[in-house]
C-alpha positions as CSV (number, residue, x, y, z in Angstrom):
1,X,-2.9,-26.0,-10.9
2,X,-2.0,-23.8,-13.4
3,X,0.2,-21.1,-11.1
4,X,2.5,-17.9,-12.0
5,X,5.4,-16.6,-9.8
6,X,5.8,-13.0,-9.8
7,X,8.6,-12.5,-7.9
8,X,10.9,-9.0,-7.7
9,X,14.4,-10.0,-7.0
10,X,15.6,-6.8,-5.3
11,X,12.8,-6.8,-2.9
12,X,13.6,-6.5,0.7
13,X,17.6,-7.5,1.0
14,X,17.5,-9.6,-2.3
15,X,18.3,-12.7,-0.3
16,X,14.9,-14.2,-1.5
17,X,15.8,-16.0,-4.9
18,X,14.1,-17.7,-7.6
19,X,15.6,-21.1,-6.1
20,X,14.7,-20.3,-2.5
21,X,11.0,-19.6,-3.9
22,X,10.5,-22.6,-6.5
23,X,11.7,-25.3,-3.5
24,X,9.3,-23.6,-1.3
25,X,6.5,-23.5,-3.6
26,X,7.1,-27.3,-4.3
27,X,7.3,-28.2,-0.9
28,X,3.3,-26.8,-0.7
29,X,2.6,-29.0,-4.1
30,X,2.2,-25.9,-6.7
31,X,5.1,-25.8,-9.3
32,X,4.7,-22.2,-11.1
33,X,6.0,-20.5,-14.2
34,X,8.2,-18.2,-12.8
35,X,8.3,-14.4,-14.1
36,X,10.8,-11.6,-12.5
37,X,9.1,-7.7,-12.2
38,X,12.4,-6.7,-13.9
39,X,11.4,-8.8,-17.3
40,X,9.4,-6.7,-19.5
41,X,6.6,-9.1,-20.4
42,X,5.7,-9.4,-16.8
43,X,2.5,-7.7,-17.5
44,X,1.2,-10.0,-20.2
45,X,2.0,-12.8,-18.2
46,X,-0.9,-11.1,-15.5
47,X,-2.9,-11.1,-18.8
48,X,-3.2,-15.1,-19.1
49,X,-5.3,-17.4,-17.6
50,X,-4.4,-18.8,-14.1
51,X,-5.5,-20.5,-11.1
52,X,-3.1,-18.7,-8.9
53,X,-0.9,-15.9,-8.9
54,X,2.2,-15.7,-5.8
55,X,3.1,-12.5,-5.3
56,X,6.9,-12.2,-3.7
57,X,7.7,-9.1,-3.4
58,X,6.9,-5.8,-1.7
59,X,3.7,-3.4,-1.9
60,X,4.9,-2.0,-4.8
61,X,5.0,-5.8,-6.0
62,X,1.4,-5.8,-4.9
63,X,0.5,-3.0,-6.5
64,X,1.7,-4.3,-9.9
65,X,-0.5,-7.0,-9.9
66,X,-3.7,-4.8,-9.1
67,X,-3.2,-2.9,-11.4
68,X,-2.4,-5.3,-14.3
69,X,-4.0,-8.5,-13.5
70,X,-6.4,-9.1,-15.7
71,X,-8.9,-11.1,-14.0
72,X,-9.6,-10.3,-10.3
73,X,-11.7,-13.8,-9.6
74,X,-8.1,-15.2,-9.8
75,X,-6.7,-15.8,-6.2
76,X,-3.3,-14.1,-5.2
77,X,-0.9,-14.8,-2.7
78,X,1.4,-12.6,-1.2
79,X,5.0,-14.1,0.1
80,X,6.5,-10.8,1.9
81,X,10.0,-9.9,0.6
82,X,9.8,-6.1,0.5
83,X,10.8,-3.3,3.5
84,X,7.2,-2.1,4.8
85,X,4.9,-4.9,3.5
86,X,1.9,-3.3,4.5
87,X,-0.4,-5.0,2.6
88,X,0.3,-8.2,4.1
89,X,0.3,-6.8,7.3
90,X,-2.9,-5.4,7.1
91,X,-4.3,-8.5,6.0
92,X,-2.4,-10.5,9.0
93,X,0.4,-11.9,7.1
94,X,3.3,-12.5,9.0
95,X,6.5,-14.7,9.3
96,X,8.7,-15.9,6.7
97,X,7.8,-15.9,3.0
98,X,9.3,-19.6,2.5
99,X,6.7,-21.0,5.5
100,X,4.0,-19.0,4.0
101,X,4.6,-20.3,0.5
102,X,4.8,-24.0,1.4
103,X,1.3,-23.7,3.4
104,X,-1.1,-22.1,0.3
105,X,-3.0,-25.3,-0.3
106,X,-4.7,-24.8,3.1
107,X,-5.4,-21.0,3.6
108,X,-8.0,-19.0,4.4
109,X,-9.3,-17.1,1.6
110,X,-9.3,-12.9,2.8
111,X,-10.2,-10.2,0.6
112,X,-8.1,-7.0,-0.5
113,X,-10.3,-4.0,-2.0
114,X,-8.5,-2.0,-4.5
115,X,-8.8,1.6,-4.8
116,X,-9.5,4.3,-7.8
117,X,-8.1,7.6,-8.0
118,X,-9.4,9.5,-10.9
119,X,-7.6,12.8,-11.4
120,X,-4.9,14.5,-14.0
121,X,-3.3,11.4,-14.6
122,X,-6.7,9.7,-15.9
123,X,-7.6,6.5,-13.7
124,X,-5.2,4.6,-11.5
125,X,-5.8,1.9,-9.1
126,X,-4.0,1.6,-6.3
127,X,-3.7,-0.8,-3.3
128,X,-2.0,1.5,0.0
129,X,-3.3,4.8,-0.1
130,X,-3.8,8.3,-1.7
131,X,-2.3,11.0,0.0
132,X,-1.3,15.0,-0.2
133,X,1.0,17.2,2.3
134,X,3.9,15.6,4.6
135,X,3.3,11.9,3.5
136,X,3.4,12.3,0.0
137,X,6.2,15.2,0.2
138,X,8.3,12.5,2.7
139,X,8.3,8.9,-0.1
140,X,10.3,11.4,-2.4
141,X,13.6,10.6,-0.4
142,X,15.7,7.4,-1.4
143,X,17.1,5.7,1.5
144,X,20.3,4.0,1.0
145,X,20.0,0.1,0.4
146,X,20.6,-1.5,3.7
147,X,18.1,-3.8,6.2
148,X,14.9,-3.5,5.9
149,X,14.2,-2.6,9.2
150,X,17.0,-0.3,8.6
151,X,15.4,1.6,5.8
152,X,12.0,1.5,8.4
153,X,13.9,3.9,11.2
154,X,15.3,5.6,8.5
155,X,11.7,6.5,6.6
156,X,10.0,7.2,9.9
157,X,13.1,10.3,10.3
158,X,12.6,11.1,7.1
159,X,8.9,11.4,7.9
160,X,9.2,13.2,11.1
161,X,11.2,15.7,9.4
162,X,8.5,16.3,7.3
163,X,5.9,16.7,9.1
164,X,8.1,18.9,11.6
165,X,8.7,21.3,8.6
166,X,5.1,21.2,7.1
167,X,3.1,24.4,6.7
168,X,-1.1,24.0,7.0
169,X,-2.7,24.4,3.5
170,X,-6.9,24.7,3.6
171,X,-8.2,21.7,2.2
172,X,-11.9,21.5,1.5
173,X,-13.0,17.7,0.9
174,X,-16.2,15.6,1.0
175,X,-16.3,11.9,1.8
176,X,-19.4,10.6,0.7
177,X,-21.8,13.6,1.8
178,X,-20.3,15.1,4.3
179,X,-18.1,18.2,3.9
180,X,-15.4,18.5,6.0
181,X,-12.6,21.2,5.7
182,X,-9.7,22.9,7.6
183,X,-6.1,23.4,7.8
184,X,-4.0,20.4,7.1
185,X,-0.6,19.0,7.1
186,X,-1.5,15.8,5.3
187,X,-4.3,14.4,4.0
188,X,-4.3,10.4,3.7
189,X,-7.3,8.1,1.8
190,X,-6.1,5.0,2.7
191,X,-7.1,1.2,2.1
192,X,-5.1,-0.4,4.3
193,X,-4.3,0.0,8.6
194,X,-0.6,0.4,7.8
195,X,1.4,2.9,5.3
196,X,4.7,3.8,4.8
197,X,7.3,3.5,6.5
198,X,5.1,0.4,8.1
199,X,3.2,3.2,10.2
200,X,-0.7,1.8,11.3
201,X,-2.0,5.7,10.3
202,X,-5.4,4.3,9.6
203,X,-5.7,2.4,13.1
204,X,-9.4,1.1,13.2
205,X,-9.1,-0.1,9.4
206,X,-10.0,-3.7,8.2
207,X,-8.9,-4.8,4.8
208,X,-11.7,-5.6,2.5
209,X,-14.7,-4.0,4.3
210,X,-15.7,-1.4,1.2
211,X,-14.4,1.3,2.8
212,X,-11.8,3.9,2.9
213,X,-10.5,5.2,6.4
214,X,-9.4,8.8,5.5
215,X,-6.8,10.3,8.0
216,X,-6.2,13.9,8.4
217,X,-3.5,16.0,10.4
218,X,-3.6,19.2,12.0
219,X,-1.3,21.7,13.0
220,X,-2.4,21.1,17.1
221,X,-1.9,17.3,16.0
222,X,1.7,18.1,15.3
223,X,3.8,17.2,18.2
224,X,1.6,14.3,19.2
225,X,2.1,13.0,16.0
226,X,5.9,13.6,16.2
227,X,5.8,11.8,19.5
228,X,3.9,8.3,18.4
229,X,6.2,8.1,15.4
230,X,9.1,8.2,17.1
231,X,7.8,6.2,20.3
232,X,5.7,2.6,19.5
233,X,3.5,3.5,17.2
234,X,2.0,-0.3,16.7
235,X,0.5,-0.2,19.8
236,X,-1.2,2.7,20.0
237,X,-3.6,5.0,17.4
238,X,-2.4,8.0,16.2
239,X,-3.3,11.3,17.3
240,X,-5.3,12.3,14.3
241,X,-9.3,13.0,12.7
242,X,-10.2,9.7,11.5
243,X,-13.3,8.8,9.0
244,X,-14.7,6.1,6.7
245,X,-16.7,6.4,3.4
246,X,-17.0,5.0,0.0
247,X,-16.2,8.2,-2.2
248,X,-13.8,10.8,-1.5
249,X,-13.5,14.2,-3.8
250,X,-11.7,17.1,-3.3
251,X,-9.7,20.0,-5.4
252,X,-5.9,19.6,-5.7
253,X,-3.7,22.5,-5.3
254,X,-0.3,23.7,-4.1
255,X,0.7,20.5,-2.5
256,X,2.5,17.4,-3.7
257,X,0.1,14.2,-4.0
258,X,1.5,10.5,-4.1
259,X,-0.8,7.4,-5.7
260,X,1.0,4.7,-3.4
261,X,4.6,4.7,-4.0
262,X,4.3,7.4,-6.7
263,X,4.6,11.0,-5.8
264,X,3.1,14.3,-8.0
265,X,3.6,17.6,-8.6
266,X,1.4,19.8,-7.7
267,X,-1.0,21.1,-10.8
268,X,-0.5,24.5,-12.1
269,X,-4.3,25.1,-12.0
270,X,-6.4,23.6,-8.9
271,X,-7.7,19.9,-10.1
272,X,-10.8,17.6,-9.5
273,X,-10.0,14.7,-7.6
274,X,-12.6,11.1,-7.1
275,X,-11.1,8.6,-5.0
276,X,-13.5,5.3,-4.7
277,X,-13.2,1.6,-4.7
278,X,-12.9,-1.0,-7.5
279,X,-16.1,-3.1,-8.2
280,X,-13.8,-6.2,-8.1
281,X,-11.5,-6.9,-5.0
282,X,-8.7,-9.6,-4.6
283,X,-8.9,-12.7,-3.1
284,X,-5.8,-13.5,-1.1
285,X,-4.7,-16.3,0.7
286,X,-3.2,-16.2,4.1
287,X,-1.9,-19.4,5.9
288,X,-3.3,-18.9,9.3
């Protein structure tokens, strides 16, 4: 099996080294080519011809290799090293990266649809979510580096804050063909059930069912919303309107947008905005 290790070392803690990875991987019978995300030539490597591609790392680890793996009939797997790891807890992945690593030859095959945002900054794919108003404004903040589950507490106060402070803006949007508009303090076109600070916003969503779950707040949502951040928000959906479609589009203006990880400015003149899915999704194994 011709396998590639994409592994980013300051993911999560750090405490998950190359060594700690290869033994694991060994111990499930695949012996990869191992690559770092902090080596430059990390994206040709996605460019070659494998049988399988092991992800350690975070969602922004994820989101590297959807955007710059070449081939998307190439299975993935995801060993979870980062601070949220939404991705792989959307898709039911859970436990530690080394178990899940020495289990691959066995797994159930899952699929993870990647998304398309097509906007100022030409086309970008993108695996979590698209999002303007408090979410977006709120991944701008740095928190220091300490636990994971830490840096969790910490993003969901940094979020809170947020959203406590955010003014309405009128947002007009239509998923698919329906029009919906109103006064909101964020906006979220997500792929995935969880975002964020690990935060299930789109409840009811399933990975790789061709649809997006779009999640708007209001300003009566507000202190609801406050409330099931800050109480146990895994068990319980969050007070918000929730839809699906295929195709999202809407004009940006006057708020900050983020692309996953990645925030934006807000455009000096109002923007066109097409949010869809990729033709070709990823496969991804998950030990069960």
């Amino acid at each position: 099996m011709r396998a590639l290790l994409l592994h980013n070392p300051t993911s999560g803690d750090g405490s998950l080294t190359r060594e700690r990875l290869l033994d694991a991987l060994g111990r499930g019978g695949i012996s990869p080519r191992y690559c770092s995300t902090d080596d430059d030539d990390y994206r040709a490597a996605l460019g070659e011809d494998w049988d399988l591609v092991v992800i350690a790392g975070g969602d922004g680890t994820v989101g590297k290799v959807a955007r710059n793996l070449a081939d998307r009939s190439i299975p993935v797997a995801i060993l979870p090293a980062g601070t949220a790891n939404n991705v792989a807890l959307s898709l039911g992945l859970r436990g530690d990266p080394e178990a899940i690593a020495a289990h691959l030859r066995d797994a159930e095959r899952r699929t993870l649809d990647i998304g398309v945002a097509t906007g100022p900054w030409g086309e970008r794919n993108f695996v979590e979510a698209v999002g303007l108003g408090a979410v977006a404004l709120a991944i701008t903040s740095h928190a220091p580096k300490v636990s994971p589950e830490e840096r969790i507490r910490l993003g969901r106060e940094v979020l809170s804050a947020t959203i406590g402070d955010a003014e309405p803006w009128r947002q007009v949007l239509r998923i698919d063909r329906v029009k919906i508009e109103g006064d909101f303090l964020f906006v979220e076109i997500l792929n995935l059930r969880s975002s964020g600070p690990r935060l299930p916003i789109a409840f009811a969503a399933e990975a790789g069912d061709r649809m997006l779950d779009i999640v708007l707040l209001t300003e009566d949502q507000r202190e609801r919303m406050l409330d099931w951040i800050g109480g146990a928000p895994e068990h319980s959906p969050p007070p918000v309107d929730a839809y699906k479609g295929e195709r999202v589009s809407l004009m940006w203006e006057g708020v900050p947008l983020r692309i996953d990880d990645e925030s934006f400015d807000p455009p000096k003149r109002p923007a066109p905005i097409e949010i869809g899915l990729a033709e070709a999704s990823l496969t991804v194994l998950c030990p069960r």
